[in-house]
TORZABA-759347 format. One record per atom (N, C-alpha, C): residue number from 1; residue in one letter; x, y, z; atom name. Coordinates in nm, 4 decimals. Each point is the difference from the previous one (the first is absolute). Layout:
! residues N
 kelo firo     east    north       up dolo
  NUM    a        X        Y        Z   CA
...
This chain:
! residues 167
 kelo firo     east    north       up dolo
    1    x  -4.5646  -1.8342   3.0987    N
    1    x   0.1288   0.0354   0.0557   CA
    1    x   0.0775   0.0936  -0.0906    C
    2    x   0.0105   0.0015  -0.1470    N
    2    x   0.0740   0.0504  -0.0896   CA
    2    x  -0.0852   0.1933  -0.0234    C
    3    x  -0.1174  -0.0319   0.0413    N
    3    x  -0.0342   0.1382   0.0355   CA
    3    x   0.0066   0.0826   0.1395    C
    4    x   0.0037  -0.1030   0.1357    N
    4    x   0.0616   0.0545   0.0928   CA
    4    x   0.1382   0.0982  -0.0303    C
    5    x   0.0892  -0.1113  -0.0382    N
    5    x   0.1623   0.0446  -0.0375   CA
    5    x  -0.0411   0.0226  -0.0666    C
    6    x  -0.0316   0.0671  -0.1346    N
    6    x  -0.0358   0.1462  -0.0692   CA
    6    x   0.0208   0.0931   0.0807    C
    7    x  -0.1461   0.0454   0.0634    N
    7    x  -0.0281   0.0976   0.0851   CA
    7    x   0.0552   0.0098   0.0727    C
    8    x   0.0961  -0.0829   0.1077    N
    8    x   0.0781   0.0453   0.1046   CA
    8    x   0.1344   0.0903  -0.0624    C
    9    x   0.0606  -0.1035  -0.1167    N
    9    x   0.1449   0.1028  -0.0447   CA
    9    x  -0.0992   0.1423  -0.0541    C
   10    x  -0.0770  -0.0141  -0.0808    N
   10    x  -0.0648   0.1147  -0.0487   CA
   10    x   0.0073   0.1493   0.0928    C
   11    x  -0.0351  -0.0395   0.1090    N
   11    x  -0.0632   0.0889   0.1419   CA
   11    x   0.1343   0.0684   0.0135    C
   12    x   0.0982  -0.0922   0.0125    N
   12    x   0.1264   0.0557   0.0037   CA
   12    x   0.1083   0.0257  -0.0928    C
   13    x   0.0359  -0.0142  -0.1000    N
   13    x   0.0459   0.0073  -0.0723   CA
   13    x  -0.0503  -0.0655  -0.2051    C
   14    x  -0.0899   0.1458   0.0079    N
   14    x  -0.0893  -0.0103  -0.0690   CA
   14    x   0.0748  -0.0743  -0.1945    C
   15    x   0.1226   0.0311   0.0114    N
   15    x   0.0730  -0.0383  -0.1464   CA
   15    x   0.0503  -0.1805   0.0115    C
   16    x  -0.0241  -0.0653   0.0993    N
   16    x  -0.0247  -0.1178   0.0301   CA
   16    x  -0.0044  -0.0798  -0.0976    C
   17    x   0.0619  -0.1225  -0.0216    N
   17    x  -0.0741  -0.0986  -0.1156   CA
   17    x   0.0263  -0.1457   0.0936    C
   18    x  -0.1241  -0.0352   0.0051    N
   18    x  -0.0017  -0.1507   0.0251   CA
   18    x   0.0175  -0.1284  -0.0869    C
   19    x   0.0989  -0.0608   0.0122    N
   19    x   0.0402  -0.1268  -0.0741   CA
   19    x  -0.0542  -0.1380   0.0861    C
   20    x  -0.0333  -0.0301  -0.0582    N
   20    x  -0.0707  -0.1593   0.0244   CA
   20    x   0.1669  -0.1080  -0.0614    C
   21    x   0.0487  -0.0341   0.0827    N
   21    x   0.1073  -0.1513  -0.0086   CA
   21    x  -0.0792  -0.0994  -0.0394    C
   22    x   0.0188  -0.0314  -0.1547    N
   22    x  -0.1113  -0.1254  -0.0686   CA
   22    x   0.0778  -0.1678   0.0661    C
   23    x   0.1220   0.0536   0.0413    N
   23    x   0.0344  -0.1459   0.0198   CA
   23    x  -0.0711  -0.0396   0.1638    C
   24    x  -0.0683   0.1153   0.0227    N
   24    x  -0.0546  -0.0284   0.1250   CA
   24    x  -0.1833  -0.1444  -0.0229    C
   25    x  -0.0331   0.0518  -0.1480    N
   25    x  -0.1172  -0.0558  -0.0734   CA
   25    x  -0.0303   0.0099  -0.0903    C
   26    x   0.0716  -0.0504  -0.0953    N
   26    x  -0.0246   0.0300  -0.1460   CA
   26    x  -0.1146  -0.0111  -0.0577    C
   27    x  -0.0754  -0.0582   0.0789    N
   27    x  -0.1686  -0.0891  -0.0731   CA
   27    x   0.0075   0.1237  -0.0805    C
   28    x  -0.1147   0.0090  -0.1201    N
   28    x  -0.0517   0.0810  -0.0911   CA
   28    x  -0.0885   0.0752   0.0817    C
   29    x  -0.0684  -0.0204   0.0905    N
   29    x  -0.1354   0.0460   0.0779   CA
   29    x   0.0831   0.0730   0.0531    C
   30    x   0.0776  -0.0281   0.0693    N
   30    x   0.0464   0.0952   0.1621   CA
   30    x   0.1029   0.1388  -0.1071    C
   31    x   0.0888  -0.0735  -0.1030    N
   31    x   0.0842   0.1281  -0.1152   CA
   31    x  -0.1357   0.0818  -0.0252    C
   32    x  -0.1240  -0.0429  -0.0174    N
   32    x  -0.0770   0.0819  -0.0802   CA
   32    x  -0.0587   0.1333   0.0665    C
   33    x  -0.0340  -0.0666   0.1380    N
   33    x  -0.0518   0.0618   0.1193   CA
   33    x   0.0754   0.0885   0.0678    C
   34    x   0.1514   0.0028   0.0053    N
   34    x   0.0699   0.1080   0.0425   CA
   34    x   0.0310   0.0918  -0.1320    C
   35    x  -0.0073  -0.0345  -0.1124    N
   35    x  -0.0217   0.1370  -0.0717   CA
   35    x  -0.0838   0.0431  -0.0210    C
   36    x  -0.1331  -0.0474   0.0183    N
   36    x  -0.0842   0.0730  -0.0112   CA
   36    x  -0.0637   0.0982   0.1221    C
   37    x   0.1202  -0.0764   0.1095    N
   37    x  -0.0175   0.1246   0.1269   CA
   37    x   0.1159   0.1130  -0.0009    C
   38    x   0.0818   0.0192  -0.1499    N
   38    x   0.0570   0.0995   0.0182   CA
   38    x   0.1676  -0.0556   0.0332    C
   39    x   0.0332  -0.1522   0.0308    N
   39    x   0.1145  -0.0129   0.0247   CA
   39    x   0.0835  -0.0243  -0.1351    C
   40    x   0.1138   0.0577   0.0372    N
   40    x   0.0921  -0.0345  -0.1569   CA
   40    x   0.0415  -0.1870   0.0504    C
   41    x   0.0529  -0.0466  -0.0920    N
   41    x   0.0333  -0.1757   0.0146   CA
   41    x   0.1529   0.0049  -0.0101    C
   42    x   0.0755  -0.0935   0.1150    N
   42    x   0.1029   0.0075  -0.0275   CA
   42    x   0.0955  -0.1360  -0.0567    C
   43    x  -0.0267  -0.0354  -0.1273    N
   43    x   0.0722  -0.1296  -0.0228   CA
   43    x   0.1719  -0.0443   0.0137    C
   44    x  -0.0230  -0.1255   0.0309    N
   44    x   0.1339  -0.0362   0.0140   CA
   44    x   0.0793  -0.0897  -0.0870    C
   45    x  -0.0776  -0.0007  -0.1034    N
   45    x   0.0142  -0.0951  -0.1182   CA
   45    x  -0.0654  -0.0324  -0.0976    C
   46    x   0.0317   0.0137  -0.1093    N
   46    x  -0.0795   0.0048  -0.2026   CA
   46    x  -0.1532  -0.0882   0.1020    C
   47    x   0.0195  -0.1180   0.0177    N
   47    x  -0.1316  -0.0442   0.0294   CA
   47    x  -0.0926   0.0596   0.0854    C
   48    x   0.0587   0.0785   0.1215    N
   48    x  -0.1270   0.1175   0.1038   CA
   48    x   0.0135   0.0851  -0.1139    C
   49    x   0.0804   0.0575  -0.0872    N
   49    x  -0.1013   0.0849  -0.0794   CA
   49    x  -0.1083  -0.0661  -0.1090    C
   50    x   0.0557  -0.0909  -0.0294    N
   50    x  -0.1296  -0.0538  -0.0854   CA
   50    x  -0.0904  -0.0268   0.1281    C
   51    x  -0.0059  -0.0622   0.0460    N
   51    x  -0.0919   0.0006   0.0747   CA
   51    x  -0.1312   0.1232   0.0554    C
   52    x   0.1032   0.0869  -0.0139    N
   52    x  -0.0209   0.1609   0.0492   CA
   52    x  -0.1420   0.0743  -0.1130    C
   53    x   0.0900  -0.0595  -0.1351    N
   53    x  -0.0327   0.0645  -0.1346   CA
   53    x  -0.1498  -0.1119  -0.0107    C
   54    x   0.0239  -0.1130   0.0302    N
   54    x  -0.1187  -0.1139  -0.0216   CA
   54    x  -0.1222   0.0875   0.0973    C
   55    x   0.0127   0.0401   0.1110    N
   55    x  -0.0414   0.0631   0.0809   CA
   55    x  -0.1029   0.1218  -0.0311    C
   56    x   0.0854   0.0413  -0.1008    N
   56    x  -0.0559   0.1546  -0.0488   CA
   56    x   0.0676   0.1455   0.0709    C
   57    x   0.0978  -0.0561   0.0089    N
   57    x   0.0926   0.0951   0.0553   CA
   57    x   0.1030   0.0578  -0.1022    C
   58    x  -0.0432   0.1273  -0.0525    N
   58    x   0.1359   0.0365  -0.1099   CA
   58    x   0.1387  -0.0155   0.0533    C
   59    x   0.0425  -0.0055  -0.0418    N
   59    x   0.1856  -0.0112   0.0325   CA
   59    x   0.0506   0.0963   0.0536    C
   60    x  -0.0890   0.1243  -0.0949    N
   60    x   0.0399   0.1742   0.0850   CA
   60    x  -0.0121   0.0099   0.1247    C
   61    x  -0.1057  -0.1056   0.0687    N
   61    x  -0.0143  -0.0044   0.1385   CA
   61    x   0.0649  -0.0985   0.0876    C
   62    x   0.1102  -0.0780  -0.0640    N
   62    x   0.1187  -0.0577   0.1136   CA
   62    x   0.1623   0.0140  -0.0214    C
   63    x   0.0025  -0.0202   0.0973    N
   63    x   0.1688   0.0122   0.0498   CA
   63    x   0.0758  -0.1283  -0.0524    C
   64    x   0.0639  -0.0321  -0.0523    N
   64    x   0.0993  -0.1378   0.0301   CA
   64    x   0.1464   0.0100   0.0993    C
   65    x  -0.0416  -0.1415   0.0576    N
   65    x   0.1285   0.0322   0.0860   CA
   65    x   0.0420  -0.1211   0.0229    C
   66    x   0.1172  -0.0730   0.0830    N
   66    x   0.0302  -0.0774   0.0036   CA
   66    x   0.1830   0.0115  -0.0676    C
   67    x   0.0262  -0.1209   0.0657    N
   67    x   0.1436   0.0701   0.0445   CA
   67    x   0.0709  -0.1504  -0.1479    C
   68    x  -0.0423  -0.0459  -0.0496    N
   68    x   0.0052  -0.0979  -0.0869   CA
   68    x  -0.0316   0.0053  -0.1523    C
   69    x  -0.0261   0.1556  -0.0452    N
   69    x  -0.0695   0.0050  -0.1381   CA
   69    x   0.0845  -0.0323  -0.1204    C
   70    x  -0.0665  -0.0834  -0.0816    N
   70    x   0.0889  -0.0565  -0.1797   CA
   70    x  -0.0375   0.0858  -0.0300    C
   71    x   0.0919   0.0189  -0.1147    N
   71    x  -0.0345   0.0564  -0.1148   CA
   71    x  -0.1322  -0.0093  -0.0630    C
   72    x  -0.0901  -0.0982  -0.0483    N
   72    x  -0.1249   0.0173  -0.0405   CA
   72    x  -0.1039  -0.0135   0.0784    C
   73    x   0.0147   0.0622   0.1717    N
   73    x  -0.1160   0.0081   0.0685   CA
   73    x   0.0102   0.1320   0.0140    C
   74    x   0.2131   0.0844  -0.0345    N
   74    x  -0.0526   0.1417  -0.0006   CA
   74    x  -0.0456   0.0676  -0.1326    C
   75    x   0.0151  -0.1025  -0.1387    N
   75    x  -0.0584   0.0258  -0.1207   CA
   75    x  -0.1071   0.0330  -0.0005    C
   76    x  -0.0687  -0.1238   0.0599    N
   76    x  -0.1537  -0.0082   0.0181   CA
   76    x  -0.0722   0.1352   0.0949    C
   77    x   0.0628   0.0291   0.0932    N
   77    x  -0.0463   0.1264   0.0481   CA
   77    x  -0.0100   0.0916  -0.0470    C
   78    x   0.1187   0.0624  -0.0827    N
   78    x   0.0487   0.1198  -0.0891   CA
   78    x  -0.1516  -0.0370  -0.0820    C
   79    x  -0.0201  -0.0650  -0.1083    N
   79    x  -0.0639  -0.0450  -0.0805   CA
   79    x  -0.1213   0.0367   0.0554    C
   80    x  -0.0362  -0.0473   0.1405    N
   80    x  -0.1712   0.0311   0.0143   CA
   80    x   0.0026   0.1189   0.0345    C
   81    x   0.1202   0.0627   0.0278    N
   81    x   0.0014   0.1450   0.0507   CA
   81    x  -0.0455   0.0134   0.1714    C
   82    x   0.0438  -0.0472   0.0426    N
   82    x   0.0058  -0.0071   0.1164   CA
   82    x   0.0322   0.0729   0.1188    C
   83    x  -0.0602   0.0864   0.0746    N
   83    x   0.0198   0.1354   0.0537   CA
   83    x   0.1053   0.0026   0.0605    C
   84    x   0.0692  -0.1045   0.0794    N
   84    x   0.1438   0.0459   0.0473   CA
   84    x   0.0714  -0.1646   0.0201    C
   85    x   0.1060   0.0126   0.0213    N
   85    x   0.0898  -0.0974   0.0517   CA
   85    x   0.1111   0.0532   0.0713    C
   86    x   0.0093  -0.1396   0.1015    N
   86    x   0.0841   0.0200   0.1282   CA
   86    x   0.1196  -0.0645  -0.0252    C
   87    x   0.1083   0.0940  -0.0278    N
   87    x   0.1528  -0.1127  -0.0310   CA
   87    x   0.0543  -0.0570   0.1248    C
   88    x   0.0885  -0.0603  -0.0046    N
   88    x   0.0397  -0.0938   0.1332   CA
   88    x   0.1432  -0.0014  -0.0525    C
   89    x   0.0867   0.0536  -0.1441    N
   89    x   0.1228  -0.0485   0.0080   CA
   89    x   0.0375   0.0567  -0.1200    C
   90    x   0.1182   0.0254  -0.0291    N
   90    x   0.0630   0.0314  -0.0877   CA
   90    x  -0.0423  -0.0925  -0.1776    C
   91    x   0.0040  -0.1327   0.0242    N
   91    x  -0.0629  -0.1144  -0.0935   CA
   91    x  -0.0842   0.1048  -0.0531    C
   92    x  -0.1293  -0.0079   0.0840    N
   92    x  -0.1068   0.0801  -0.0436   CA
   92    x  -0.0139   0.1038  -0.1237    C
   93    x   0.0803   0.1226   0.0968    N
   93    x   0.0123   0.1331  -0.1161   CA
   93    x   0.0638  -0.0730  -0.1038    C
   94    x   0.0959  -0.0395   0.0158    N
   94    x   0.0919  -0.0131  -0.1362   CA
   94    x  -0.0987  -0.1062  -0.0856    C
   95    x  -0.1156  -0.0461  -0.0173    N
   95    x  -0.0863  -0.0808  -0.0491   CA
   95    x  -0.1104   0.1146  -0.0341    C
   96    x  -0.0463   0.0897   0.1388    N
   96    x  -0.0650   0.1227  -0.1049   CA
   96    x   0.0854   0.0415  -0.0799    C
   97    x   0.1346   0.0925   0.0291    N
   97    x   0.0792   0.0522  -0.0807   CA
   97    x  -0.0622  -0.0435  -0.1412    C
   98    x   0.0549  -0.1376  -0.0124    N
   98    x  -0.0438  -0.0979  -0.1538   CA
   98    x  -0.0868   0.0495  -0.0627    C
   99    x  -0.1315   0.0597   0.0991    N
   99    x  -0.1436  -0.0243  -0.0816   CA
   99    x   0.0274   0.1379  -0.0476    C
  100    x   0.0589   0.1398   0.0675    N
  100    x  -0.0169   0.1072   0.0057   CA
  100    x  -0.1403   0.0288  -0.0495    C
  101    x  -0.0840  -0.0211   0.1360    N
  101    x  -0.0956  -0.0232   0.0593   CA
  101    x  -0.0577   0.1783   0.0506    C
  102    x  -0.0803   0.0882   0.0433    N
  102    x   0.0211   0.0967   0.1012   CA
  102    x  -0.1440  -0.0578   0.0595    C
  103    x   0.0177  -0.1273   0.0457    N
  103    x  -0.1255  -0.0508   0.1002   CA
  103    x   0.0983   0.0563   0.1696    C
  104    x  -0.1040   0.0721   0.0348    N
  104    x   0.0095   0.0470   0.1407   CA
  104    x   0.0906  -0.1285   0.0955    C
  105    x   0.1400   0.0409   0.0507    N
  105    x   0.0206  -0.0933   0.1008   CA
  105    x   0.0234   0.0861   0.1260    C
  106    x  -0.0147  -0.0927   0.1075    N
  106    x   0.0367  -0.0212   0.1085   CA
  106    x   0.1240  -0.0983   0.0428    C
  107    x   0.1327   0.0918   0.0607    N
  107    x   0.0718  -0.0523   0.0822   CA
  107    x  -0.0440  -0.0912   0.1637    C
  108    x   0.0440  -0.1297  -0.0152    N
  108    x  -0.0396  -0.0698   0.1235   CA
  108    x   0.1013   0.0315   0.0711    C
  109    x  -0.0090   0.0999   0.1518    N
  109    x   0.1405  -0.0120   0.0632   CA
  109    x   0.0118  -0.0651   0.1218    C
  110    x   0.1200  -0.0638   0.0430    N
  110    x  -0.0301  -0.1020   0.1155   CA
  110    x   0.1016   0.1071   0.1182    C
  111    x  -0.1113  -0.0297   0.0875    N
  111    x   0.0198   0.1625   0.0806   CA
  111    x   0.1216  -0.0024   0.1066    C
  112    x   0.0424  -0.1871  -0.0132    N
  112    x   0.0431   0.0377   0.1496   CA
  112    x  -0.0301  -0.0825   0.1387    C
  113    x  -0.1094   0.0063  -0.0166    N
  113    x  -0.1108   0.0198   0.1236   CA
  113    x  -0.0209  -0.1844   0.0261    C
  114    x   0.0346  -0.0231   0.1589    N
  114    x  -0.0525  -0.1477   0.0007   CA
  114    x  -0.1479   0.0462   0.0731    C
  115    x  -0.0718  -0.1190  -0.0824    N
  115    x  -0.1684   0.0335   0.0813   CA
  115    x  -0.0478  -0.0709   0.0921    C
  116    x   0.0902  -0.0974   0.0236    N
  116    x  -0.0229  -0.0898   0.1353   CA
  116    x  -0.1211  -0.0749  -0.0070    C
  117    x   0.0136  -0.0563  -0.1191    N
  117    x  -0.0757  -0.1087  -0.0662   CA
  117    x   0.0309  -0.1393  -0.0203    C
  118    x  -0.0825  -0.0670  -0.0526    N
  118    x   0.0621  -0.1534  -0.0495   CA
  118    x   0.1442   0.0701  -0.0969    C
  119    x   0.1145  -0.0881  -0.0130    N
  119    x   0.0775   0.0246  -0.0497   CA
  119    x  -0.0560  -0.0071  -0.1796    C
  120    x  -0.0965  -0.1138  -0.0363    N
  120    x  -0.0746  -0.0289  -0.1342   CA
  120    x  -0.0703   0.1222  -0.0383    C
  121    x  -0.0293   0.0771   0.0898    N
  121    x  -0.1028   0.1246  -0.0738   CA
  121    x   0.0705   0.1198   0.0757    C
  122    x   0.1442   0.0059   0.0162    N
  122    x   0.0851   0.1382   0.0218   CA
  122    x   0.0564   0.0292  -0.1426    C
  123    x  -0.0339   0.1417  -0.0427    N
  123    x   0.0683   0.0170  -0.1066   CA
  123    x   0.0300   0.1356  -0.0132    C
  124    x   0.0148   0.0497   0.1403    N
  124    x   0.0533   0.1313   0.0240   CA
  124    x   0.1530   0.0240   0.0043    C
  125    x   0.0472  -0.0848   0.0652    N
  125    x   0.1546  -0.0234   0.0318   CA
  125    x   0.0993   0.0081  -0.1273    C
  126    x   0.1060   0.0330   0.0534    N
  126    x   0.1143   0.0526  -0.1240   CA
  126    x   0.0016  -0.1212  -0.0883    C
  127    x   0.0370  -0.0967   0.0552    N
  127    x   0.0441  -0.1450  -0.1062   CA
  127    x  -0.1315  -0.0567  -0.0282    C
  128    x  -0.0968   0.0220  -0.0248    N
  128    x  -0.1353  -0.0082  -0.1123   CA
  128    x   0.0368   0.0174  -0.1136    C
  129    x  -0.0890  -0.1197  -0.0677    N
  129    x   0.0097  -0.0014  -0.1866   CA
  129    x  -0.1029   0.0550  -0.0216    C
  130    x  -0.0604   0.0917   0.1251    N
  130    x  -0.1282   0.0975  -0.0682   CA
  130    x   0.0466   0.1119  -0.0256    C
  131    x   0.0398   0.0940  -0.0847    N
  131    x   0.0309   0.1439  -0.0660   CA
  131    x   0.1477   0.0239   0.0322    C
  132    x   0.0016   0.1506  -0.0344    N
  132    x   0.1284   0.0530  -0.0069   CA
  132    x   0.0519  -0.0072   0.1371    C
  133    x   0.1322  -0.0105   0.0364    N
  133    x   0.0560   0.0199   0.1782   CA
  133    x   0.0140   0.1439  -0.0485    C
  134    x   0.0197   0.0845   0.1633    N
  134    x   0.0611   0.1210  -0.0340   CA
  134    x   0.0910   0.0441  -0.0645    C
  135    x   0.1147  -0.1011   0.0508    N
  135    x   0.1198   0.0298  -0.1142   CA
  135    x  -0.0164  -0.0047  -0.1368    C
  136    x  -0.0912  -0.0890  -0.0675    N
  136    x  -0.0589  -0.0155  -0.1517   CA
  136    x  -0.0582   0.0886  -0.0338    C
  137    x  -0.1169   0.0526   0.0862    N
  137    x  -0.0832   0.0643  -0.0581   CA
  137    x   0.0413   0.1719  -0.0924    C
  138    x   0.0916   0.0058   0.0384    N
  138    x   0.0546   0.1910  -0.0366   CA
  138    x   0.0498  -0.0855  -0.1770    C
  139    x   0.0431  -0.1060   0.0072    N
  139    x   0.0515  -0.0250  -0.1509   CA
  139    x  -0.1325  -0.0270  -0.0837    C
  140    x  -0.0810  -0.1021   0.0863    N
  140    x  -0.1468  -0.0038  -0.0842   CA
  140    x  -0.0236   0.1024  -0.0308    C
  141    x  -0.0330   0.1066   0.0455    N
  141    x  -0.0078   0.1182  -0.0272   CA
  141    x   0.0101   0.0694  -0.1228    C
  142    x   0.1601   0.0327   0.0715    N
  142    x   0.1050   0.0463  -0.1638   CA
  142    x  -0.0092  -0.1075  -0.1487    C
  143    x  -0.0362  -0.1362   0.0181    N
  143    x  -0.0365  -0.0375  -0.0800   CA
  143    x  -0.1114   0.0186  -0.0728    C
  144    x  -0.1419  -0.0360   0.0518    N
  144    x  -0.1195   0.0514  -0.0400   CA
  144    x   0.0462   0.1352  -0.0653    C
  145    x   0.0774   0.1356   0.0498    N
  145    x  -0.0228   0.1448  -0.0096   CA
  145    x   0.0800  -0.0277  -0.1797    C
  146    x   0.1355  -0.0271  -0.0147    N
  146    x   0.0486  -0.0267  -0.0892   CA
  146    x  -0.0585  -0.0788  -0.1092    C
  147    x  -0.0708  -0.1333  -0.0057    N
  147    x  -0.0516  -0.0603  -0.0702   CA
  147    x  -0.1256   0.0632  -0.0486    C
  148    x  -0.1061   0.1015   0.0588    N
  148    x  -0.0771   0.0305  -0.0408   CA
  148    x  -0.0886  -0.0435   0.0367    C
  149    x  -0.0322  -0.0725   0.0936    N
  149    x  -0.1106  -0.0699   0.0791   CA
  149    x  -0.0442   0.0712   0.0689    C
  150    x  -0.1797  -0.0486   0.0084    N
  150    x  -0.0668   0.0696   0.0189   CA
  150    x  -0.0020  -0.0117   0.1456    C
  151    x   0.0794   0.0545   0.0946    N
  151    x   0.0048  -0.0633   0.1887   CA
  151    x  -0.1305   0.1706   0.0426    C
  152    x  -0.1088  -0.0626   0.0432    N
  152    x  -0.0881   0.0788   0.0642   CA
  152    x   0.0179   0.0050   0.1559    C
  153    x   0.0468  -0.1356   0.0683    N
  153    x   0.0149   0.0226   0.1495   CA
  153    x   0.0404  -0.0924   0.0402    C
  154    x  -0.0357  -0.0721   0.1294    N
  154    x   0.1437  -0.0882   0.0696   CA
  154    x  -0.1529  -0.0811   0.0988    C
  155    x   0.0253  -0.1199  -0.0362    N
  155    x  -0.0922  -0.0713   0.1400   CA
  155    x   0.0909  -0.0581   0.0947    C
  156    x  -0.0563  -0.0482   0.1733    N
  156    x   0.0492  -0.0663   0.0547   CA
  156    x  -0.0619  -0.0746   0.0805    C
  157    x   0.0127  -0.1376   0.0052    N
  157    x  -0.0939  -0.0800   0.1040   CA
  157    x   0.1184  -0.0393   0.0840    C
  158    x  -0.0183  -0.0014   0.1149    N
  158    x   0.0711  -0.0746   0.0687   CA
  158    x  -0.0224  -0.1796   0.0595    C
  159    x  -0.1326  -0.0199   0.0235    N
  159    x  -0.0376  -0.1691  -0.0089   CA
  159    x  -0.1688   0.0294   0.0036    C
  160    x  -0.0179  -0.1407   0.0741    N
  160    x  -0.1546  -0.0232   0.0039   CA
  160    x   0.0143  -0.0461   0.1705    C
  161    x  -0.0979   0.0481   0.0616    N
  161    x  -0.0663  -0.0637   0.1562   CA
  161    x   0.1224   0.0757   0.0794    C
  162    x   0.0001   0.0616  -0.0341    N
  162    x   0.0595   0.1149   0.1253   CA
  162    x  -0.0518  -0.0035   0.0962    C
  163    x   0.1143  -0.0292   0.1178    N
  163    x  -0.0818  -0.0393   0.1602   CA
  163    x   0.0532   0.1476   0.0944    C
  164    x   0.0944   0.0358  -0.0493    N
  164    x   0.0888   0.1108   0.0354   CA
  164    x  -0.0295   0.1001  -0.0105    C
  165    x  -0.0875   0.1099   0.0431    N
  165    x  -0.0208   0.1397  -0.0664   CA
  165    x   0.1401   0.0865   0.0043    C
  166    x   0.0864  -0.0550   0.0554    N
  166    x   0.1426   0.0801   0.0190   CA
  166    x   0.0802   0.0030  -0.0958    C
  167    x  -0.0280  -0.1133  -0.0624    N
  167    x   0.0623  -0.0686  -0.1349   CA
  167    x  -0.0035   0.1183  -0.0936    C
């Protein structure tokens, strides 16, 4: 499957990167098996990256994300060098700020958008504790730009089991 979805984004949009969600299966087998088909790993916590790293997965090859990060699970990332992280909040930067870190981040922005989902796995909508709201996000911004942080780009999920294609 992880080489199907390869080749399909490939066909079309050849600069593509496929992420494998470890909290979907952390086993060591299944982390090992999507990088070695080319998927980057996306952890959601110091332990999916150890897990990740137990795996044989360099660090250069996952994301951290998660809308809950301490201080020494974003230590621990910085530290393994870890190809990017996904902020979710002001807390956050000002905790990179600390490290003055230039590990690649990503702004989480919450778009807005209801997905007409279980209310438990909507995290598109304005009042989500998943990423920046619009109104936040222009200061995340100016913050990252001012502090010196390293902001490469902006993710957004809106939920999981989207029944709605309108959504």
């Amino acid at each position: 499957r992880a080489r199907r979805y390869q080749a399909a984004f490939a066909a079309h949009w050849p600069r593509t990167q496929v992420t494998y969600a470890s909290k979907a299966n952390s086993t060591l087998a299944v982390l090992r098996i999507m990088h070695q088909e080319g998927c980057l790993i996306d952890v959601a916590s110091e332990g999916e990256l150890r897990a990740a790293l137990a795996a044989g997965v360099p660090a250069a090859q996952c994301h951290l994300h998660g809308n809950n990060k301490s201080h020494r699970e974003l230590a621990f990332a910085i530290e393994s060098a870890i190809h990017q992280i996904v902020v979710d909040n002001f807390e956050e930067l000002a905790m990179l700020q600390s490290f003055g870190a230039g590990t690649p981040l990503l702004l989480r922005l919450a778009p807005g958008v209801d997905p007409k989902t279980n209310a438990k796995i909507s995290t598109g909508q304005s009042d989500t504790k998943f990423g920046f709201s619009k109104e936040s996000a222009e200061a995340a911004v100016k913050f990252c730009l001012e502090s010196g942080l390293n902001l490469v780009g902006y993710h957004c999920h809106v939920g999981s089991q989207l029944l709605d294609p309108t959504a």
